[in-house]
C-alpha positions as CSV (number, residue, x, y, z in Angstrom):
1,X,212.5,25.3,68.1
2,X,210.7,28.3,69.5
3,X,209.0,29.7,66.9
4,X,207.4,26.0,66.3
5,X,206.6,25.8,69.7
6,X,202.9,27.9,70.6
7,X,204.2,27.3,74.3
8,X,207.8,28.6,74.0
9,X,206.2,31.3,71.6
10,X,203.8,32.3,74.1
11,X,206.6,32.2,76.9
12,X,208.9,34.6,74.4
13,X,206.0,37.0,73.9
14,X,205.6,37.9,77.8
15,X,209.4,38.2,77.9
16,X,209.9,40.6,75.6
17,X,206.9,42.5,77.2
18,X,208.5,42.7,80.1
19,X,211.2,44.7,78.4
20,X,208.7,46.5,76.1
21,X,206.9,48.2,79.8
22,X,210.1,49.9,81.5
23,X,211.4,51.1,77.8
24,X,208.6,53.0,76.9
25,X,207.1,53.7,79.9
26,X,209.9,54.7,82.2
27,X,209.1,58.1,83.2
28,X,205.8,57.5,84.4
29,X,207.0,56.0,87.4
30,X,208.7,57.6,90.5
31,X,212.1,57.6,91.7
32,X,211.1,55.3,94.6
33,X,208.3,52.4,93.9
34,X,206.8,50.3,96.4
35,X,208.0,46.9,95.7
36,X,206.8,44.9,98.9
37,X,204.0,44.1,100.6
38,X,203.2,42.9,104.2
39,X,200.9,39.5,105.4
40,X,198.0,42.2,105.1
41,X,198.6,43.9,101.5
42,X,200.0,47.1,102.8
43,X,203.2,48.4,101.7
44,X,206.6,47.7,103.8
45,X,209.1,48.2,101.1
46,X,210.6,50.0,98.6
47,X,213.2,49.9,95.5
48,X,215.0,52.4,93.2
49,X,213.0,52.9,90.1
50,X,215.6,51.2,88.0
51,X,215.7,48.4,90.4
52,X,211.4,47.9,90.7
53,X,211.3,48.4,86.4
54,X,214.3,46.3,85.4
55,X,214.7,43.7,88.0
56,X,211.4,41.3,87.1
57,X,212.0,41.3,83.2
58,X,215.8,40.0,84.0
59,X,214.4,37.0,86.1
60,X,212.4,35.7,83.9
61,X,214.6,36.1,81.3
62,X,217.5,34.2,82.8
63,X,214.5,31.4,84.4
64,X,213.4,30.5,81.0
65,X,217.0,30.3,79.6
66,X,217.8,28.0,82.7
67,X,214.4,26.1,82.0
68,X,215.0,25.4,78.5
69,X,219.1,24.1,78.9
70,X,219.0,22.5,82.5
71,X,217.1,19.6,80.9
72,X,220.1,19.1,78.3
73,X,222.3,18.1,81.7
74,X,219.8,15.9,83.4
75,X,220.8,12.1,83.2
76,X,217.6,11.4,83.0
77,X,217.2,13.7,79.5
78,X,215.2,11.1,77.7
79,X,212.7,10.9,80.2
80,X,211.5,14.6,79.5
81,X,210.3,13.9,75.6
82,X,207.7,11.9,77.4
83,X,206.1,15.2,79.1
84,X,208.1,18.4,77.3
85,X,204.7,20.2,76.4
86,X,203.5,20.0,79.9
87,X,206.9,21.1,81.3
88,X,206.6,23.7,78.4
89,X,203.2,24.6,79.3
90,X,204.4,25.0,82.9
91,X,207.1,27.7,81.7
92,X,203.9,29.9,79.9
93,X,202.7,30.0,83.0
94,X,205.5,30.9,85.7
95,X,206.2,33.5,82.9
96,X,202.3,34.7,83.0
97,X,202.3,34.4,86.9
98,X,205.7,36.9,87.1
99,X,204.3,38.9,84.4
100,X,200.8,39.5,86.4
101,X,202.7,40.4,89.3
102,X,205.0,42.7,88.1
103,X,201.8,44.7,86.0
104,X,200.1,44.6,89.7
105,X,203.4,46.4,91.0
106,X,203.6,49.1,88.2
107,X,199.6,49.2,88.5
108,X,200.0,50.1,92.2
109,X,202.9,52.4,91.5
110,X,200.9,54.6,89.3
111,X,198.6,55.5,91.9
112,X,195.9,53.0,91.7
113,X,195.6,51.7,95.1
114,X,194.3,47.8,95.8
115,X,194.7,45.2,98.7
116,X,197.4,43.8,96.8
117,X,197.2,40.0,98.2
118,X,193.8,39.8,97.3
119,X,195.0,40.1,93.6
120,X,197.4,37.6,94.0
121,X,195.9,34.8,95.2
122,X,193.8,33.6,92.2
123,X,197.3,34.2,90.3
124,X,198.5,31.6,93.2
125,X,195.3,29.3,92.8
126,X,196.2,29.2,89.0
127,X,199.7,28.6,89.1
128,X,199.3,25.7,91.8
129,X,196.9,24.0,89.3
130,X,199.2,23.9,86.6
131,X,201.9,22.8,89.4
132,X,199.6,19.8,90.2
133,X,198.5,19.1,86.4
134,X,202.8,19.2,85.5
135,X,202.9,16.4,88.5
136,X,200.9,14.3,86.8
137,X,202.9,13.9,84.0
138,X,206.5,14.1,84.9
139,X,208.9,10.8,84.7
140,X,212.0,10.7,87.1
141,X,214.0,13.5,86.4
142,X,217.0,15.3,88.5
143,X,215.4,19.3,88.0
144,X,211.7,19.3,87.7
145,X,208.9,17.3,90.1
146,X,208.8,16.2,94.0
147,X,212.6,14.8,94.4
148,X,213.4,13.3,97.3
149,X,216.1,10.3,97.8
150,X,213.0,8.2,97.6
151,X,211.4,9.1,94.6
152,X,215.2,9.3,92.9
153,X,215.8,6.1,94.0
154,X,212.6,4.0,92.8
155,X,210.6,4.8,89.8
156,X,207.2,3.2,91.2
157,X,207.9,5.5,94.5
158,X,208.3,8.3,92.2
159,X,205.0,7.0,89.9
160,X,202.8,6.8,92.9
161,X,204.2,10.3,94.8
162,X,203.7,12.2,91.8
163,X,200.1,10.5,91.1
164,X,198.6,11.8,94.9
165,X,201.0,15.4,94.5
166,X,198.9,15.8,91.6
167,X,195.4,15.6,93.4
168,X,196.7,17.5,96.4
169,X,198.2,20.7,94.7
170,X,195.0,21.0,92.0
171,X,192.7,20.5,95.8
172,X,195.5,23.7,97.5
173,X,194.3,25.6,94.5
174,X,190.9,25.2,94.8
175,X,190.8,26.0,99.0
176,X,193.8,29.1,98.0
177,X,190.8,31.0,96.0
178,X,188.9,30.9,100.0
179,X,191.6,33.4,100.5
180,X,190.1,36.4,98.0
181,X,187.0,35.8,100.7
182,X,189.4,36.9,104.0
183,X,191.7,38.9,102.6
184,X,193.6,40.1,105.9
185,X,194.5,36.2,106.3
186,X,194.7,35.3,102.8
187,X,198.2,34.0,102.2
188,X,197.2,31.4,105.4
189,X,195.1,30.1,102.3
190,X,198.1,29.5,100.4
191,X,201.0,29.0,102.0
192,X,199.5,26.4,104.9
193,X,197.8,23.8,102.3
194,X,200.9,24.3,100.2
195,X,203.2,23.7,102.9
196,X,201.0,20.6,104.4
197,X,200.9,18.7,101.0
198,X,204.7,19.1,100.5
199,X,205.3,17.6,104.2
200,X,203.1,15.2,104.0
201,X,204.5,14.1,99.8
202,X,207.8,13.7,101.8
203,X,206.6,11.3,104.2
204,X,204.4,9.8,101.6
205,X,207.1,9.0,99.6
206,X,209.2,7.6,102.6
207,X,206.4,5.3,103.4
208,X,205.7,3.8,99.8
209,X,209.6,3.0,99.6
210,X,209.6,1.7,103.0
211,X,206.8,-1.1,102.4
212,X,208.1,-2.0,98.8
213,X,211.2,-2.6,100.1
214,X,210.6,-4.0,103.8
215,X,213.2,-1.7,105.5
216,X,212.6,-1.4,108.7
């Protein structure tokens, strides 16, 4: 199924990248790598070497084995032939998004210094996007899409939820890229409109059950 898959191909090819890095090019690092950053892009936190090289390929190794078999268990299993290639797509690119990342870690690691937020918010901006452009596609499902007992429960609440998350995460990654502008404030940029949008979907969703059904 993979190899006849350009998506799932794609998603294997960064994977075994992420192995191919720390293998071959284990020694060039030191002993102790920065592997956090603080609100302003400055260093706050460090990891063993083994730890910085070896712990980003293992999580997205285990995510995409988790993505591609959670599906098989959902009751709703059918539902996901109707938008596999954009859920598919949508594993390319939380595989890209940790595999830019971790290159900006080793990059900063080897000496070449950077304000390291600044790099990662049109990583952010992109992966939102694809967040929103997923959305617009999904059918009720138990794993992947905005779940909340409303949404579950009615498939019209879930249509019209998943219809406005669309617009309003592709709109977050548009104002997200503002942040490269003010980089000493630029995760406000993307964790505020992200964090609006999901409050607000909850309610959303809440209020469209609430007046096709007449509780009150």
């Amino acid at each position: 199924m993979i190899l006849k898959n350009p998506l799932l191909s794609a998603s294997v090819l960064v994977i075994v990248l992420f192995w191919l890095i720390p293998i071959f090019f284990y020694s060039l690092f030191p002993t102790s790598m920065v592997t956090h950053w603080d609100f302003f892009g400055l260093p706050n936190g460090y990891s063993s070497r083994n730890f910085a090289l070896f712990f980003m390929p293992g999580l997205t190794t285990l995510m995409m084995i988790l993505f591609l078999f959670l599906p098989k268990f959902d009751p709703y299993q059918a539902n996901f032939k109707h938008f596999s290639v954009y859920f598919y797509r949508f594993m390319a690119v939380i595989c890209f998004f940790l595999f830019y990342l971790y290159l900006l870690i080793l990059i900063w690691n080897l000496g070449y210094l950077f304000n390291f937020i600044q790099l990662l918010v049109p990583a952010f901006s992109l992966f939102f996007y694809f967040v929103g452009n997923l959305l617009a596609h999904t059918r009720p499902n138990w794993f992947v899409g905005i779940r909340t007992p409303w949404t579950l429960t009615d498939p019209i609440v879930w249509a019209k939820t998943h219809a406005l998350g669309s617009r309003l995460f592709k709109l977050s990654s548009l104002i997200m890229l503002l942040g490269m502008f003010f980089p000493s404030i630029a995760l406000f940029f993307v964790f505020l409109p992200i964090l609006g949008v999901s409050l607000f979907l909850l309610v959303y969703s809440f209020w469209i059950y609430h007046n096709l059904h007449g509780h009150h």
